[in-house]
N, C-alpha and C positions, 0 to 999 in steps of 0.2 A: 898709215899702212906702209907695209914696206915687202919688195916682192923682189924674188931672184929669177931671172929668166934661165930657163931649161928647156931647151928646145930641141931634145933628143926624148924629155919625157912626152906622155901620150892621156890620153882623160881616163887612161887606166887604174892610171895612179893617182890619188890626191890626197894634194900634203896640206890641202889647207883644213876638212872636215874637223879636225881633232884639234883644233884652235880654238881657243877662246872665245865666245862671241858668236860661232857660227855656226849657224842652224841647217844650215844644207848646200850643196854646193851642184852647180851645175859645169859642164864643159861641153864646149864644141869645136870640132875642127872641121872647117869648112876646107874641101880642097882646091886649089892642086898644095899638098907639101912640096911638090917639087915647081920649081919656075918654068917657065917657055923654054928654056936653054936644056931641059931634061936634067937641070942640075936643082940638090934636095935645099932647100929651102934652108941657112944657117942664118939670117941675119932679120932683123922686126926694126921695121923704118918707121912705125905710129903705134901710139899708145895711147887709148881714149880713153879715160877714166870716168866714170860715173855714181853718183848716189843719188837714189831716189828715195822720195817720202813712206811713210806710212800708211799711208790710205790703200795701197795695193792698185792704184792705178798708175804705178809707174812715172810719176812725176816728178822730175830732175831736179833734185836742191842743192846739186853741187857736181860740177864737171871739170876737168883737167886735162886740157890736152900739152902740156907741158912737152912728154915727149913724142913732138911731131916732127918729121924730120931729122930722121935719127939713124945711128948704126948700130944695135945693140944685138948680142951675142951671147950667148950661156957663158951665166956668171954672171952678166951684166944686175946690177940692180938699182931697182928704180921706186921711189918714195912718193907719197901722196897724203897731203892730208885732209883728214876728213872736217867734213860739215860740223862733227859735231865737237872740235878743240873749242869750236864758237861761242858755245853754251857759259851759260850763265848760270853758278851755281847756287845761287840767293834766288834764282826765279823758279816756279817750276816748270818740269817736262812742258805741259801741258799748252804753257803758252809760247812755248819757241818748239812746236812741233816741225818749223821751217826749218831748223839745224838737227831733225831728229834722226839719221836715215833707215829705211829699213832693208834695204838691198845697197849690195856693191855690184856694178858692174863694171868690167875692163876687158875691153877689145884689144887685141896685137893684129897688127896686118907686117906681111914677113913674105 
């Protein structure tokens, strides 16, 4: 996966629905956009990455917090790969449902 931060855009807009792959998309913005300082929010210091199984209970079969720690800025972008490069293609689905995911999730804290 490969993602560009935009942090002027809003959960108005979403550029990921019309992607390949993806069945629906969610967004939240939790506030403040702006800091303590009364100044707007430009810069994402963590970036949690997540994939969860199939079963719909939400269970983690791959996590990346690669960028923790960080100064990242619209334009910046940031790469991830997924559970499922893993897969084995002589086996089937069925029994590496552990590299299958069925959600992505990724959190920005800014």
């Amino acid at each position: 996966y490969t993602f560009t931060i935009n942090l002027s855009q809003n959960c108005d807009t979403d550029t990921f629905i019309d992607n390949p792959g993806i069945g629906d998309t969610v967004c939240l913005v939790i506030p403040p956009s702006i800091n303590d300082d009364g100044v707007e929010v430009d810069t994402v210091f963590d970036v949690q990455f997540l994939e969860v199984d199939t079963s719909g209970n939400l269970i983690v079969i791959n996590q990346d917090d690669t960028y923790n720690n960080v100064s990242l800025s619209t334009g910046d972008t940031l790469t991830f790969d997924s559970v499922s490069a893993k897969l084995y293609p002589d086996e089937p689905l069925s029994s590496q449902l552990d590299r299958v995911p069925g959600s992505v999730l990724m959190s920005l804290r800014a």
